[in-house]
N, C-alpha and C positions, 0 to 999 in steps of 0.2 A: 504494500500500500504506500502510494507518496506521500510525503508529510506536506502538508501544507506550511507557507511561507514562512512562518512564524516560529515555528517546530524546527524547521531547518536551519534559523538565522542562527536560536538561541544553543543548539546544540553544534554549529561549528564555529563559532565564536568563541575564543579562550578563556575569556573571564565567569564568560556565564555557564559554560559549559565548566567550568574550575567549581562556580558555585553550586549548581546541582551535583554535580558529583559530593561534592562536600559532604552537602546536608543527606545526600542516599548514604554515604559510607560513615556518616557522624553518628546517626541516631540513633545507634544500637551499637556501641564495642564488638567489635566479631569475636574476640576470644569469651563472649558471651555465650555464644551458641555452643562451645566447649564446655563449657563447665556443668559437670556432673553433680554439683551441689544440690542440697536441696530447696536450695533457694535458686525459683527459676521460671519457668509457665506452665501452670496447671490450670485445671476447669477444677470449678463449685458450683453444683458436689460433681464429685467425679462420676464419668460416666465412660469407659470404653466408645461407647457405641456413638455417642453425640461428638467427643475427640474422634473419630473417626473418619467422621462427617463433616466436621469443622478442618481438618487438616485438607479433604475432596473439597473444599469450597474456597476457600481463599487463593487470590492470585498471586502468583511472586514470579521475581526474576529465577529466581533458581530450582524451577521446575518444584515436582510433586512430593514428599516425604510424608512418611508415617511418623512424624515425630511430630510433636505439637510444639515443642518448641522452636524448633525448626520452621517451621508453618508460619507461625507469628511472628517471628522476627522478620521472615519471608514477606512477610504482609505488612510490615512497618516498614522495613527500607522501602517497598514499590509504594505503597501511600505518600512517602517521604519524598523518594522519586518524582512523582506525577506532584506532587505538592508544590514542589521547590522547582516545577518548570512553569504549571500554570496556574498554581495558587489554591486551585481545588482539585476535585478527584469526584466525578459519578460514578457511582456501582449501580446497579439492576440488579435484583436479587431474582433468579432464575429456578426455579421447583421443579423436579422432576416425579411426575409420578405414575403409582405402577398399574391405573388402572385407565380405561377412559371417561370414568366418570367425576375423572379426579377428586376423589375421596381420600384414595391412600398414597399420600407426598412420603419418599422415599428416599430423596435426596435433596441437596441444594446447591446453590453455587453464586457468588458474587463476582456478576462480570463488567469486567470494566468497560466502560462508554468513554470512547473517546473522547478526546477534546474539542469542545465547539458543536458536537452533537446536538447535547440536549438545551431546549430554549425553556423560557419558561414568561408565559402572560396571565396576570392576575395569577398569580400561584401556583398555576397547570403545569403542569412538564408535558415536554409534547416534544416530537423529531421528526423531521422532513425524511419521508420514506425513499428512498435511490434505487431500492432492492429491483433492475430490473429494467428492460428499454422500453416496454409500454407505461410504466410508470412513471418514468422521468420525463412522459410526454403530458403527463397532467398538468395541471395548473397546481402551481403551488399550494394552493388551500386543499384542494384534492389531495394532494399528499401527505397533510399534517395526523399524525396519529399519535395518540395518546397514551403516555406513561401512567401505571397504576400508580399514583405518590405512595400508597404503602410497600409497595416492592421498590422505590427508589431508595436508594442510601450517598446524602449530599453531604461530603467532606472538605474543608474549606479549610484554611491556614486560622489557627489563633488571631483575636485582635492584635496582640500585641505583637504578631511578626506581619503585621498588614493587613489590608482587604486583595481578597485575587486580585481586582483591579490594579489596584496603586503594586502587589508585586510583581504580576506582570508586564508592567510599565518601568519598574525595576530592572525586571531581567530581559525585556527588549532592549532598555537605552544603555546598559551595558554592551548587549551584542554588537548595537551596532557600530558602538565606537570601540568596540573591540575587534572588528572586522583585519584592522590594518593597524599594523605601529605610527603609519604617516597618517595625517584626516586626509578625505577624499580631497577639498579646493590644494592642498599640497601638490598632493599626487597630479592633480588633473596640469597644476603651472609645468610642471618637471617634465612632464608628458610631450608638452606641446614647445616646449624651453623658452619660458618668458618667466622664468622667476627672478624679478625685479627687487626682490629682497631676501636675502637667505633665510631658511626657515630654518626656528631656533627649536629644535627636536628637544632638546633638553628641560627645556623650559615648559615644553608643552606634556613630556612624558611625568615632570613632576608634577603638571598640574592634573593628569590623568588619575596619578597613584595616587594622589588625595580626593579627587572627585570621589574613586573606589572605598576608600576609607569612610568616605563624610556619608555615600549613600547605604555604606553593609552597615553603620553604626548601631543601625537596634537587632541586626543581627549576630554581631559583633566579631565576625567573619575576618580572618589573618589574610587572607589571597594571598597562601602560602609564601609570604615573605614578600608580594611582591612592593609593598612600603616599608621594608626594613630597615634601607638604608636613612628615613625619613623620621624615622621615631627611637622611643624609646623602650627598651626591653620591659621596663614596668609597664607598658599602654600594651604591648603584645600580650602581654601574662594577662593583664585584664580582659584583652579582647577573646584571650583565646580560653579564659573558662566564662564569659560570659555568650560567647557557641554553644558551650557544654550544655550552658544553661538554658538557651533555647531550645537545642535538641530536646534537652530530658520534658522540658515545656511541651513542645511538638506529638512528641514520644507519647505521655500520656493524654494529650488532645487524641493521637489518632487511635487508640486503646482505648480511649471512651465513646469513639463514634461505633469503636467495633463492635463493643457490648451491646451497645443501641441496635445494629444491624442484629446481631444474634436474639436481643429480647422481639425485635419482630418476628426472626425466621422461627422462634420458637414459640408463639402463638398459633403460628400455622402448624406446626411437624410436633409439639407437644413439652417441650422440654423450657426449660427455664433457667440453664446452665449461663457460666460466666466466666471469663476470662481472667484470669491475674495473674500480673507479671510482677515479679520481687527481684529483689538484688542489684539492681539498678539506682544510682543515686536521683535524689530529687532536686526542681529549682531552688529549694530551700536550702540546699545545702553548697550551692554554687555562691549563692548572695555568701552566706560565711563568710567562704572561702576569700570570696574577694573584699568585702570588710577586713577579713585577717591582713591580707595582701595590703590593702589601705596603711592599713596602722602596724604594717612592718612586724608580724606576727608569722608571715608564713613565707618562707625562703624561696626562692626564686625557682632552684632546682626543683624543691617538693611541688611546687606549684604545676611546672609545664611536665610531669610526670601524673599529674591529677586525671583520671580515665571520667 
């Protein structure tokens, strides 16, 4: 499938495509899904049968596993993924069942709806149908078909790391001055050879690396060193457990959307189970940390070693 404009600007542009990667590989420590503790994701109360089900129904980048924890985390990085490119995430919850009178739901599944798909007027969810070359011959009101809102599951970014909107607008205007090290009116003088004043690259790349800084600041986002030379190692340490502390923020935003999904699919299929993730640190414990840091309580090493 080709990605539309937008899709393609932001993921072969460096900065923005640096930042998504980010937040997919930030939001959950990988040596997490290692550890054998007993602190880690389980379902309440336990059920074999509903873990079984829940592991068949979530999407990840890393294929299918019978492991629940596995699954989850699986389903946090891609949430985190699709989150931190367009701000939200649609699922459809999709039922499978074993009879045709659908009475007995058998399975389930949350599948993700692209981006730009679903619209929404007065509250409706609704998507223009394509399935098809006599259908693409209708008129577009012919074509609008309607989402069930209780089979939809709409996941959006925390207030506090933006409105889709405004991050989206974020991680376009990143792309596109991130396209080239030179701005385009440069490039276009050098092209045609009329540059009537030398262009001062220096001046413009530091004003780049602080644009970067000034606009990740509530995300608090390092762009892996690329302001190093510009700051100071105390404002790195700050920025880089105050990531932490969105992740972990993010983290349980998208762990609460997913219970919500599960308390619906389980009014349909019968169960009432629930997800919880332990062992993972909280925003609460991030603020500390950087209070400590503040008031010269917590060593610079221990800090940038903080998971």
């Amino acid at each position: 499938m080709a990605r539309d404009p937008y899709s393609e600007m932001i993921l072969t542009s460096a900065n923005s495509h640096m930042l998504i990667e980010d937040i997919h590989t930030g939001i959950i420590p990988f040596s997490y899904d290692e550890y054998k503790s007993p602190n880690g994701v389980s379902l309440e109360p336990a059920s074999e049968e509903v873990e079984q089900m829940i592991c068949n129904a979530l999407p990840s980048h890393y294929g299918r596993t019978d492991d629940l924890r596995g699954m989850v985390c699986g389903f946090v990085r891609y949430a985190a993924h699709v989150l931190a490119a367009y701000g939200k995430l649609d699922c459809e919850i999709v039922y499978y069942f074993a009879d045709q009178e659908r009475k007995k739901c058998m399975a389930f599944e949350l599948h993700h709806i692209p981006h730009g798909i679903v619209h929404h007027v007065m509250g409706i969810p609704f998507y223009f149908d394509t399935s098809g070359e006599d259908v693409k011959k209708l008129s577009l009101f012919k074509r609008v078909r309607r989402i069930d809102p209780a089979r939809l599951i709409l996941l959006d970014l925390p207030s506090e790391l933006g409105s889709p909107r405004r991050h989206r607008r974020l991680i376009g205007n990143m792309a596109r001055l991130g396209q080239s090290v030179i701005p385009s009116f440069a490039l276009e003088e050098m092209k045609q050879d009329k540059v009537e004043k030398v262009f001062d690259f220096m001046s413009y790349r530091k004003s780049y690396e602080l644009w970067i800084a000034s606009i990740t600041m509530h995300l608090g986002w390092t762009a892996r060193g690329t302001y190093r030379e510009r700051s100071t190692e105390y404002f790195r340490l700050v920025r880089h457990l105050k990531m932490k502390r969105q992740m972990a923020l993010l983290r349980i935003h998208i762990m609460a959307r997913l219970n919500e999904a599960l308390l619906k699919v389980g009014q349909v299929m019968g169960f009432n189970n629930q997800i919880r993730m332990e062992g993972l640190p909280t925003p609460e414990k991030y603020d500390e940390l950087i209070v400590k840091l503040s008031k010269g309580e917590l060593p610079f090493a221990e800090a940038w070693k903080t998971e």
